[in-house]
C-alpha angles and dihedrals in degrees: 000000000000122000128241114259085238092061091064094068099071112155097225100084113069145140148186118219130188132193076336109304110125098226102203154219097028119169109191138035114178136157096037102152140146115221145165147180124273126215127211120208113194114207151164111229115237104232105040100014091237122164104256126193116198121183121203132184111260132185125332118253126223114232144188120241112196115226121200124194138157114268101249122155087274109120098189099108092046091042085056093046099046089057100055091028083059093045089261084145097151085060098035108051102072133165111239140146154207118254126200114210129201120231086266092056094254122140116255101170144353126205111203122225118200123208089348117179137166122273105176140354121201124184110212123259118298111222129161115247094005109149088205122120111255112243142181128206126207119188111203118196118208133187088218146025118193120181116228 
């Protein structure tokens, strides 16, 4: 029996990759979003004189997208921070994307980050006798996101 084509696209199969090294075992991706400005343009209308309020597309914003993953030995995420946290802004700024996977491993869509670098990193609450898996969060910060 074939699957629906809907049954391909499951959120549990995700990466990140950048200049591409497939960083791996990550367990979140949140705030990946396109945007842009909008311009409003205020008129009278020619024929009637009614006020008229049109609304175009303006310039592209640049965004943040919050990846979560497991602590694990891996340095990946804080030898990308320190570069950009010390001014190392010629290795920091890559270009990089996420990457959707079907339940096969097979790529289903890419979103393309620009000049993407790492804002924060934030390593998940301490506390002793906690059962909870230990996490870090890196925010990266890009000037464009392009679907693919």
């Amino acid at each position: 029996m074939a699957l629906a084509e809907f049954d391909k696209a499951v959120a549990h199969s995700y990466g990140l990759e950048v200049d591409g090294i497939q960083i791996q075992q990550i367990q979140e991706v949140s705030g990946l979003k396109m945007e842009q400005d909008v311009i409003e343009i205020k008129m009278n209308s020619a024929s009637d004189g009614k006020y008229i309020i049109k609304k175009s597309p303006g310039r592209p914003k640049a965004g943040e997208v919050t990846l979560t993953r497991g602590l694990t030995d891996n340095n990946s995420f804080a030898d990308w921070v320190k570069d950009a946290h010390f001014g190392k802004m010629s290795s920091a700024r890559k270009d990089g994307a996420i990457v959707i996977y079907d339940y096969e491993g097979t790529a289903l869509k890419r979103f393309n980050l620009k000049n993407c670098w790492p804002k924060s990193l934030e390593v998940g609450t301490l506390k002793a006798g906690d059962t909870s898996v230990l996490t870090e969060k890196l925010v990266v910060t890009y000037e464009e996101l392009t679907p693919e």
